[in-house]
C-alpha positions, 0 to 999 in steps of 0.5 A, spaced: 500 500 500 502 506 497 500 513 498 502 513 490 497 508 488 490 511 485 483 508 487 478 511 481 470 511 484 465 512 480 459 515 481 464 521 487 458 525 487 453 520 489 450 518 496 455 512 496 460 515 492 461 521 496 463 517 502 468 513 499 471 519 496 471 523 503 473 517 507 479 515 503 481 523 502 481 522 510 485 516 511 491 519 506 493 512 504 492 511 497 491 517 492 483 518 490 480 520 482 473 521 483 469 519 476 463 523 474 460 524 467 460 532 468 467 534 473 466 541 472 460 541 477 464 537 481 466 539 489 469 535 494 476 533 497 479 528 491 485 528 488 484 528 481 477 528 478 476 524 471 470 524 466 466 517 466 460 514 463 458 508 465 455 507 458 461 509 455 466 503 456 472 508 452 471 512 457 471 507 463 478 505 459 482 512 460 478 513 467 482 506 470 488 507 466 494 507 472 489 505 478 491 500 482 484 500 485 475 501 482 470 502 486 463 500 482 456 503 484 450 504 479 444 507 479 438 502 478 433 508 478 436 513 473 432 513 467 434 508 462 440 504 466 442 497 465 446 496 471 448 488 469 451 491 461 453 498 467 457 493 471 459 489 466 462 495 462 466 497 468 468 490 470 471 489 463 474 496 462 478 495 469 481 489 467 483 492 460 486 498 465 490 492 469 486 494 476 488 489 482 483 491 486 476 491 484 469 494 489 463 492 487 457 495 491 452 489 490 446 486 494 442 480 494 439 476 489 433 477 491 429 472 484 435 467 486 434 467 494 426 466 493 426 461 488 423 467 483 417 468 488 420 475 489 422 479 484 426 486 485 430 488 479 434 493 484 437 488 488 437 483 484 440 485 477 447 488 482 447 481 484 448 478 476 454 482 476 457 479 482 459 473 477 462 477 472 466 480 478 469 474 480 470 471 473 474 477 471 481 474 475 482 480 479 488 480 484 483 481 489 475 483 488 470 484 494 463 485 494 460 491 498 453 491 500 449 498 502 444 498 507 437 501 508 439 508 508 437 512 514 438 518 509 430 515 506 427 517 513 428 524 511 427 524 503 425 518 499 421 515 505 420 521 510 414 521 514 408 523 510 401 527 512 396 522 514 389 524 515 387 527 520 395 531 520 397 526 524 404 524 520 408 517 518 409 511 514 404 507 511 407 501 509 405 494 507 411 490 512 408 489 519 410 494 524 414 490 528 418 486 524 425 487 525 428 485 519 430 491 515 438 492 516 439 500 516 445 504 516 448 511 514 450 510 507 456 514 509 459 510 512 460 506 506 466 509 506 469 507 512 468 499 510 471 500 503 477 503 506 478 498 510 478 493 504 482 496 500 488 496 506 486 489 507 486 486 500 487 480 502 482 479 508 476 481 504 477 479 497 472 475 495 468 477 500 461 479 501 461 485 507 454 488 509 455 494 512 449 495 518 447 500 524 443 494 527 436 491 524 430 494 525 423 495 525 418 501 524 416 501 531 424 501 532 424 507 528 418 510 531 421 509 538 427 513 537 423 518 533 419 519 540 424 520 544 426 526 541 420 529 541 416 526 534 409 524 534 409 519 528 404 513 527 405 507 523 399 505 519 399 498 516 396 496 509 396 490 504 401 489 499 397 489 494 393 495 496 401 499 496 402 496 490 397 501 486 399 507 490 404 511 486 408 508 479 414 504 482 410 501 488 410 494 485 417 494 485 417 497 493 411 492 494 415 487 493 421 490 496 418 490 503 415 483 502 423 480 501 424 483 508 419 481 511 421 474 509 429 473 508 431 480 511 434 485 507 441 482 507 437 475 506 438 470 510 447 470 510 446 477 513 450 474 519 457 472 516 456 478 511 454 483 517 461 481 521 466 481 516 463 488 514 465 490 523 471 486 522 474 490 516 471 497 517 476 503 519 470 505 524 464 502 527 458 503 523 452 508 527 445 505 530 440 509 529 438 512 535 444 516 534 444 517 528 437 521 528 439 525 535 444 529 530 440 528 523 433 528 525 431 532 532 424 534 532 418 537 537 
């Protein structure tokens, strides 16, 4: 390990991206490229920033060139991916560029798991990369897996007004499962940190980063304890499913949880190697909304 040696990060000004830059800048250990399609509008503390398009392999090409590292992500939910052809680029543009270690962020193969009972494409189409991953030959290749981000809770999945102005979640998965593995999605970088400085600990590897399990009424508890008054109403995932475009998928979504967990049902092995190798421990969620989410 060197403070010569270059780690390319794609997607540097996305949630997962950010946090690795961030926190391989702090470490000081390696020399940190940021990857964004437009590195004209990007801010933040890598050393060289470099244009990249998933879509383009070319350009994936020169972005790798004379790095010894890549850490991967893509967006299911930017119009038009295909994140197996994305993944698929990347894998095989590291491999051209003579990458050693390559970071694929993943999640599991949620049609695989449940037999095909289950389909979520934003899940399961990381995992089809996974075997591209490992065929690839890499010195070293470890396999990431994001949480539930705590940052849902005050965005995509914040608190909604409910009749009668009472606010809160209504949601198909049962308000006292404890089944969704949540965590800062910052943090990420911590864990990638830490697989990079230990190749050989991590390689080949599934490492799934986690402020603890939770339910909603979990959630909901801790909210209360810092002055909130949300409530939680039950519907049928059937019912959920029509409420908005995309509800199907989040339907379905919240029945794996309910059934496997949403790390599956290896999420204990994946969940210690991740406490073994990060740099930092991960934050549970009390703390995190005592600084994120203060209320009254």
């Amino acid at each position: 390990m060197s403070t010569n040696q270059i780690v390319a990060v794609i997607g540097a000004t996305g949630m997962q991206g950010s946090g690795v830059v961030e926190a391989l800048a702090a470490r000081g250990k390696f020399r940190v490229r940021a990857l964004t399609r437009d590195p004209g509008k990007y801010r933040g503390p890598a050393h060289e920033v470099v244009a990249a398009n998933l879509g383009q392999p070319e350009s994936l090409v020169e972005a790798f060139r004379g790095a010894h590292a890549v850490f991967s992500v893509t967006n299911f939910w930017d119009q038009g991916t295909d994140e197996v052809a994305q993944g698929t680029n990347a894998v095989e543009a590291a491999k051209k560029a003579g990458v050693e270690h390559f970071v694929w962020s993943t999640l599991p193969d949620v049609d695989g798991i449940s037999g095909g009972a289950i389909h979520v494409p934003h899940f399961t189409s990381k995992a089809k990369v996974d075997a591209v991953v490992a065929a690839a030959g890499f010195r070293h290749s470890t396999f990431v897996e994001p949480p539930f981000y705590f940052q849902n809770l005050v965005s995509g999945l914040a608190p909604q007004t409910l009749e009668g102005g009472r606010k809160g979640w209504v949601l198909p998965l049962p308000a006292t499962a404890r089944c969704v593995h949540m965590g800062d999605i910052s943090e990420l970088g911590n864990l990638v940190a830490g697989v990079l400085e230990r190749p050989e600990a991590s390689h080949g590897r599934h490492l799934s980063l986690a402020g603890g399990i939770y339910s909603f009424d979990d959630v909901i508890g801790a909210l209360r304890a810092l002055g909130h008054e949300y409530v939680y109403e039950q519907v049928p995932y059937e019912m959920f499913a029509t409420f908005f475009p995309g509800a199907e998928e989040m339907a379905a979504t919240f029945r794996w949880f309910e059934r496997y967990t949403y790390f599956g049902p290896d999420a204990g092995t994946k969940l210690a190697g991740a406490r073994e190798l990060t740099v930092a421990p991960f934050t549970p969620f009390a703390a995190w909304a005592a600084a994120n989410m203060q209320g009254g």
